[in-house]
C-alpha positions in Angstrom: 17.3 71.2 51.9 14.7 72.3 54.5 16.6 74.5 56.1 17.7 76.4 52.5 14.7 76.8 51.6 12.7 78.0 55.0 16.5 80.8 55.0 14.9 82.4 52.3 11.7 83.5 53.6 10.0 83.1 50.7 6.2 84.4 50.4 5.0 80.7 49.3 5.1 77.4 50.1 7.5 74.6 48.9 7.4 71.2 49.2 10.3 68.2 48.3 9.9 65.1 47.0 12.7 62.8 46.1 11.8 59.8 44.2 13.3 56.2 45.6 16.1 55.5 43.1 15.3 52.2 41.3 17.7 50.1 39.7 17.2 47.2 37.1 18.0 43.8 38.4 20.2 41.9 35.8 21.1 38.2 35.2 24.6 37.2 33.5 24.4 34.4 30.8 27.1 32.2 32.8 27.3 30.3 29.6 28.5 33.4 27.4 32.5 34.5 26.3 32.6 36.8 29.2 31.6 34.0 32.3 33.5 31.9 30.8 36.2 33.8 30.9 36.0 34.7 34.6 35.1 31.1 35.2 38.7 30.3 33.6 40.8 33.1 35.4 39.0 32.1 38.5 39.6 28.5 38.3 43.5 28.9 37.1 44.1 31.1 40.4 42.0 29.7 42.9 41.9 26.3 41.7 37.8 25.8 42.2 34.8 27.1 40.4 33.2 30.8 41.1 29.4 30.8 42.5 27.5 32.8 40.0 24.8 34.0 42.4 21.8 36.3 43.0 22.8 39.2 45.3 20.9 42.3 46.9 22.0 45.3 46.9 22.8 47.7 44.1 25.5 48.9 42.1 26.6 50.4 38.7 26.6 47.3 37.4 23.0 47.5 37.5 23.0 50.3 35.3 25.8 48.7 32.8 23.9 46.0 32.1 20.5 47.3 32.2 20.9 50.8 30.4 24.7 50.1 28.5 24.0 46.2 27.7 27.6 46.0 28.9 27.8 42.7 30.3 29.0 42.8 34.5 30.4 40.4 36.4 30.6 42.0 40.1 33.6 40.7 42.0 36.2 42.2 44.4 38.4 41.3 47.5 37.0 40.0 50.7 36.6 42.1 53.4 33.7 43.7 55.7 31.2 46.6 56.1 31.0 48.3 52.9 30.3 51.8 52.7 30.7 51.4 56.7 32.3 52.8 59.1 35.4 50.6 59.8 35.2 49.4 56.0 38.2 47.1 55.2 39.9 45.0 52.3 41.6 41.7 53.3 45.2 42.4 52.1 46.0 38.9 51.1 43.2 38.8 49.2 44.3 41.6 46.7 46.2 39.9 44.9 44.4 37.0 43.1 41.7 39.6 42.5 43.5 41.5 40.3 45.2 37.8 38.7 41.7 36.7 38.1 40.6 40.6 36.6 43.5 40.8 34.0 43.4 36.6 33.0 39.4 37.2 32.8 40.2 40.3 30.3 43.3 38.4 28.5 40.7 35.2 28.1 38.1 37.1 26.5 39.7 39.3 24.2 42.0 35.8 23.1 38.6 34.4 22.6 36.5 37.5 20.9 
């Protein structure tokens, strides 16, 4: 942006601020429809009970459930370095994933 803005030879001065983005944290009700849900999918594939846990880091979700009141359960394949170089998805993890997404959806809507 510095660089744009010094090309231009303009006859005043400019300065740039960009404001830290800052991102609601959220808690889930694990005792709601919707954990239960997961916590049924998750426990018909895998056979054992999720960890609902704190987590840093940011994501929509934070805006979902801050800004939409959608409620968000963040959950996804294992793997390493995300949003890294030499970013990767364990393969045989894939799978259950998407078992435990569409059961957690089927559970729900069955129950709502």
């Amino acid at each position: 942006m510095r660089q744009l803005i010094d090309s231009l030879d303009l006859d005043c001065s400019v300065s740039i601020e960009t404001p830290a983005p800052f991102y609601e944290p959220f808690l889930i009700d694990t005792k709601s429809a919707f954990a239960t849900s997961f916590r049924n999918a998750y426990h018909a594939t895998l056979g054992s009970q999720p960890t609902f846990a704190f987590k840093r880091g940011i994501s929509d979700a934070n805006i979902y459930v801050t800004e939409g009141g959608i409620p968000t359960i963040v959950y996804g394949p294992n793997g390493r370095g995300v949003h890294e170089c030499n970013e990767y998805v364990e393969i045989d993890s894939l799978v259950p994933v998407a078992q435990i997404l569409a059961d957690s959806c089927i559970n729900y809507f069955q129950v709502a």
